[in-house]
C-alpha positions, 0 to 999 in steps of 0.5 A, spaced: 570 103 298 567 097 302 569 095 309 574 091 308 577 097 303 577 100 310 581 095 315 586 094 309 588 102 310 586 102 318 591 104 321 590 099 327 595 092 327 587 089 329 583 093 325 580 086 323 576 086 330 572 092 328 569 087 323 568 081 328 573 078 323 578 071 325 582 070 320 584 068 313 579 063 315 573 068 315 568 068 309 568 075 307 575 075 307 576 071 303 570 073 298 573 080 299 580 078 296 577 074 291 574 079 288 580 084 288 585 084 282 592 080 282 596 086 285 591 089 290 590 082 292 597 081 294 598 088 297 590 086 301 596 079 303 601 084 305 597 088 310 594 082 312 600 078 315 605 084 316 607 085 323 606 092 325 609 095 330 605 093 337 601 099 340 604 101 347 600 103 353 593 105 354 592 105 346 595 097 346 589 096 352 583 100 348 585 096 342 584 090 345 577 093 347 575 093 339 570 087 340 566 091 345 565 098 343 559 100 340 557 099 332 557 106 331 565 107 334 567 101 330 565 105 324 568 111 325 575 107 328 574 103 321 572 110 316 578 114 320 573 120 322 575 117 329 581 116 332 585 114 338 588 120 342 591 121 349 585 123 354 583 125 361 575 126 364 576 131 370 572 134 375 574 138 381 567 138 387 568 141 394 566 136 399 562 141 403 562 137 409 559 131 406 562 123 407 559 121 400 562 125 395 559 125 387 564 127 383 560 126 377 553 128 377 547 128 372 546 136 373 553 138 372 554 142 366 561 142 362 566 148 364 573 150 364 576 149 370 572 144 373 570 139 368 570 138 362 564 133 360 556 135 362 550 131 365 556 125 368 557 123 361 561 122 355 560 126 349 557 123 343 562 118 338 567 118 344 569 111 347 575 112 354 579 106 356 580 109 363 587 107 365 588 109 370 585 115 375 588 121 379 585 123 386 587 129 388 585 134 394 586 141 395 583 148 399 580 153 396 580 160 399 572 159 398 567 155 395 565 159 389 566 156 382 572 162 381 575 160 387 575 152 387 577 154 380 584 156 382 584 151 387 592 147 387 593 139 388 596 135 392 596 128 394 591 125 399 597 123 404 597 128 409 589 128 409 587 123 414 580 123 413 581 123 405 587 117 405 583 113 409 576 113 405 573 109 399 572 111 393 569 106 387 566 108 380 562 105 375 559 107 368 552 104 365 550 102 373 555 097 373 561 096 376 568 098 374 571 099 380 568 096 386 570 100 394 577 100 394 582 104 399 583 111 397 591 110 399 591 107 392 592 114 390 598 115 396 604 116 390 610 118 396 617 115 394 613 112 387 617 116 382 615 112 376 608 115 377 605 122 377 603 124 383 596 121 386 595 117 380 593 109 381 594 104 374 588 099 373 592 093 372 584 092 369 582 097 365 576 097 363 572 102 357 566 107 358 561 107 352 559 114 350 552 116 353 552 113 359 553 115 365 559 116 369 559 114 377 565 116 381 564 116 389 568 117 394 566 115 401 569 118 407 568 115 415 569 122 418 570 129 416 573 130 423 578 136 421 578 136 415 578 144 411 571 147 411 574 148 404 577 143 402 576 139 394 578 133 390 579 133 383 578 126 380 582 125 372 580 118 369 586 118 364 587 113 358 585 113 350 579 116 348 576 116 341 575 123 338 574 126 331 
């Protein structure tokens, strides 16, 4: 099966945009149908102009991405030994008395409980639309990793150092995020999002092997707990085997 065999079985309303096609216009396409049998034809027709049930939250936002993700992912979205599924990029890090905290680094190792990516970056063949991002704090009894571990969350509300901080985040060197007031994260009486979640009203997709920068900045550290962590979760579609 050819490429466009593909995008006549993909489960994507736009699947034609993994290709870079325009439309009935295009000339490929129109040399792929004129290829086909007469019954192929008119279901390759069908598949063209049926209108599909749209897409609905961050999966609608990742496809409209299709153009700009990586040759390698397009392939895979088109071949369906990748898909779209629900996912969230995490790492909990002590601020250990610090103003800049990094939440991703490149030394980082992936571990349960702490993080699940290695080195600040996305697996190989995964693609995330980030969403929308958690930040979250708590008070380990200590910091040693079983402790952090078991750390439990709440928003930055009551944590006047924390609320009243920066963050930003940027993937590849540039800039996803640019300074923003970590009271986006300030979730009380918004009972249509969970707690401690900002949603991007621009989303923005990370590419696999690149790295990850979150960071959040702090004016003072005057009060806070000496054991004091954040947790960090950019939610949205991923690709994924």
């Amino acid at each position: 099966m050819d490429e466009f065999g593909y995008v006549m079985q993909s489960e994507y309303a736009n699947a034609g945009e993994l290709l870079g096609l325009d439309g009935e216009s295009n000339a490929e396409l129109l040399g792929y149908l004129n290829s086909l049998d007469a019954v192929s034809r008119v279901r390759a027709m069908s598949k063209l102009v049926k209108k599909q049930i749209p897409s609905r939250g961050s999966r609608a936002e990742f496809e409209k991405f299709f153009p700009e993700l990586p040759q390698h992912i397009k392939d895979g979205l088109l071949k369906g030994t990748l898909r779209l599924a629900d996912h969230t990029v995490y790492s909990i890090k002590p601020i250990n008395g610090a103003k800049t905290i990094k939440l991703f680094e490149s030394q980082d190792v992936k571990e349960v409980g702490l993080r699940n990516i290695s080195n600040a970056k996305l697996p190989k063949n995964m693609a995330l639309l980030v969403s929308g991002i958690y930040l979250l704090q708590g008070v380990a009894a200590s910091l040693g990793n079983d402790d952090v571990k078991v750390s439990t969350f709440d928003q930055l509300e009551s944590i006047g150092p924390l609320s009243n901080g920066e963050f930003k985040l940027k993937a590849n060197k540039k800039q996803l995020v640019s300074e923003t007031s970590n009271r986006k994260f300030i979730t009380t009486n918004y009972n249509l999002v969970p707690k401690g979640y900002f949603k991007l009203a621009n989303p923005r997709l990370i590419h696999d092997d690149v790295e990850i920068e979150f960071e959040v900045e702090l004016g003072t550290v005057t009060g806070l707990n000496a054991n004091a962590v954040l947790y960090v979760g950019l939610d949205g579609t991923a690709t994924i085997p």
